[in-house]
C-alpha angles and dihedrals in degrees: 000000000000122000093234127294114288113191113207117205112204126035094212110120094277089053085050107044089043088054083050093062100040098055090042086058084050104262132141117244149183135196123220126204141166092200107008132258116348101347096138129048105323084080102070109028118121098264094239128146088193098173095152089075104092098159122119110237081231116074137170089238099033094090093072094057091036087057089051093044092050090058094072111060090211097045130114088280139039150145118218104235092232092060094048100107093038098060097035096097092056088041085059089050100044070054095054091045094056096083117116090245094047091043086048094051092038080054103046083045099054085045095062096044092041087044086070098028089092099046092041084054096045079060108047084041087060099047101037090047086226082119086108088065108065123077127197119220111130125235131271116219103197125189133186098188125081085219093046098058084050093055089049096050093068094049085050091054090047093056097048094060089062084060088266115154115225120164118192115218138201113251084249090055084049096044085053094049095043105026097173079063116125127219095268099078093100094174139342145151151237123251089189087174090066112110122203130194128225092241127340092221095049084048106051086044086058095040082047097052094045095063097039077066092048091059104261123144129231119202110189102206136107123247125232100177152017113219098185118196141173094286113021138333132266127217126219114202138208088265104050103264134141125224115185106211114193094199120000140215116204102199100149100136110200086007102055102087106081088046091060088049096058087061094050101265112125096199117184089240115164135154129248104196117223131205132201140166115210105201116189103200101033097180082237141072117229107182096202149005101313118198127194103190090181101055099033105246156068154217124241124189109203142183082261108045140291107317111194112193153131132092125127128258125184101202101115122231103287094058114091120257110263106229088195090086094055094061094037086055088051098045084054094050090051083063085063101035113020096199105058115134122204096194119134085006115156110225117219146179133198138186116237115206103220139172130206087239092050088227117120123238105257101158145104112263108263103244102030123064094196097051127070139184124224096175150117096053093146111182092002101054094119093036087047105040096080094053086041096055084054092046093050090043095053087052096057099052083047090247121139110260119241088244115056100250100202100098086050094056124126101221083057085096 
């Protein structure tokens, strides 16, 4: 007998692994969706579960290099004119959450959800049978800057003292493990704890059609309104239907914000835009997850090809993408690995939800006890979405969630 209906807004891997955990634990549940399974951005992201990153995007020192990097339009990172007074709210709060307290609290908080990030996975790898996707490499951070290893070394430190293992390595131990690599790695390290799937899409569509054979609905609509009321929330499409939902996850990612406002929770929700090329035939051969801190962004080698992506981008989700970051991330990659080649590439880009704190939304909604928010995960969505379904399962049966949810509350602005 089920447990009672939960309706689910948003098909991007939150939306799925938290669907996961609810009809494990015997619920009823549906899938919304304006376009289907993975359609957004849990399709090109870098597939990582990168648990081990515990820093806060915001950090007392941070303003100095974001300064540099805004000066380049194509850097790591950029605001698109046109988009300056609109971010700048949230550009007064990521301020105010650059103090070393707020930093501290924002980090002891990322610890304990990334703690679990990697065990809620292991199980949802085992139930789901999408264990034969993940590989387990490790992942490289290269620099090419004095001041930027330093930089790293602290961080390393940091991490270390959360159990992390991070193992520093001489540019020749780099160069065998990465042969393609050129002369300007001058120093790194190995994150051997980082997972990395196969390919988040492929992913997502068997996470998707496991739970289609599980029993769970997908509606494919988009939805205009929430209508919340004493003992659920209905939803009022485009069209003019109307879908009873019993209890409600909101897990819209870039998407979410406007929905929260509509039951009364002005969330801080903006978007950092990603880019990424997937080349199929790369011209080299990386043998696992590559980051370049320095520089903001990463290779990926996948099951479908190279995908070179990151960088962050305020522009909101209306603005066109600016292809120009694409090539300025490739250029820089061709100082790492010479013989990269970019033909038959496909371009992307992707909208990050993201919040100043760098902590997620997992939380009821504030004035509604049957409706809930999983979103705002920004760079950890797939590494976080595991540990996030739990959590909002949890939530839902009234039982105290494995990670403290407190720092991740709605009513914390």
């Amino acid at each position: 007998m089920s447990k009672g209906h939960v309706h689910i807004l948003g098909a991007g891997i939150v939306g799925l692994a938290t669907a996961a955990n609810l009809v494990q634990r015997g619920h009823t549940v549906t899938l919304v969706d304006r376009e289907g399974p993975a359609a957004g951005t849990s399709r090109g992201n870098a597939a990582a579960i990168a648990w081990t990153d515990v820093a806060p995007l915001a950090s007392p020192g941070l303003w100095k290099q974001a300064i540099k990097w805004l000066v380049d339009p194509l850097g790591p990172l950029s605001v698109r004119p046109t988009y300056a007074l609109k971010i700048l709210p949230w550009m007064l709060r990521f301020l105010a959450a650059s103090s070393a307290v707020r930093v501290k609290q924002s980090t002891l908080a990322l610890a304990d959800l990334n703690g679990q990030a990697l065990p809620a996975w292991e199980r949802l790898w085992r139930v789901s049978g999408t264990h034969n996707q993940v590989r387990r490499d490790g992942c490289l951070e290269l620099f090419d800057t004095d001041a930027s290893l330093t930089k790293a070394r602290s961080g390393w430190a940091e991490q270390r003292t959360f159990g992390m293992e991070i193992n520093e390595l001489q540019v020749q131990d780099l160069r065998d493990l990465e042969p393609a690599l050129s002369e300007r790695v001058i120093g790194g390290a190995m994150v051997p704890g980082w997972i990395q799937m196969d390919d988040p899409l492929t992913l997502c569509l068997s996470l998707a059609d496991w739970l289609w054979n599980q029993g769970v609905r997908f509606e494919v609509t988009e939805i205009a309104n929430l209508e919340p009321r004493e003992t659920g929330c209905d939803l009022l499409t485009k069209t003019g239907e109307r879908i009873e939902a019993d209890h409600l996850v909101v897990a819209c990612g870039a998407w979410s914000k406007h929905l929260a406002a509509q039951l009364g929770d002005a969330i801080p929700l903006d978007t950092e835009r990603g880019y990424n090329i997937t080349v199929p035939e790369p011209g080299i051969k990386v043998n696992r997850m590559i980051m370049l801190p320095g520089h903001g962004f990463v290779l990926s080698p996948l099951s479908i090809g190279l995908r070179v992506g990151g960088a962050v981008e305020f522009g909101g989700l209306k603005l066109p993408p600016n292809w120009q970051r694409v090539d300025a991330m490739v250029a820089k990659a061709r100082m790492f690995f010479p013989g990269l080649q970019t033909a038959g590439g496909e371009r992307w880009m992707g909208y990050r939800p993201s919040i100043p704190d760098s902590l997620p939304v997992i939380a009821p909604a504030t004035r509604h006890r049957n409706i809930f928010y999983a979103f705002g995960h920004a760079h950890h969505g797939l590494t976080e979405s595991a540990v996030t379904g739990e959590m909002i399962a949890d939530m839902i049966e009234g039982n105290k969630p494995s990670v403290d949810p407190a720092p991740f509350a709605a009513d914390r602005f």
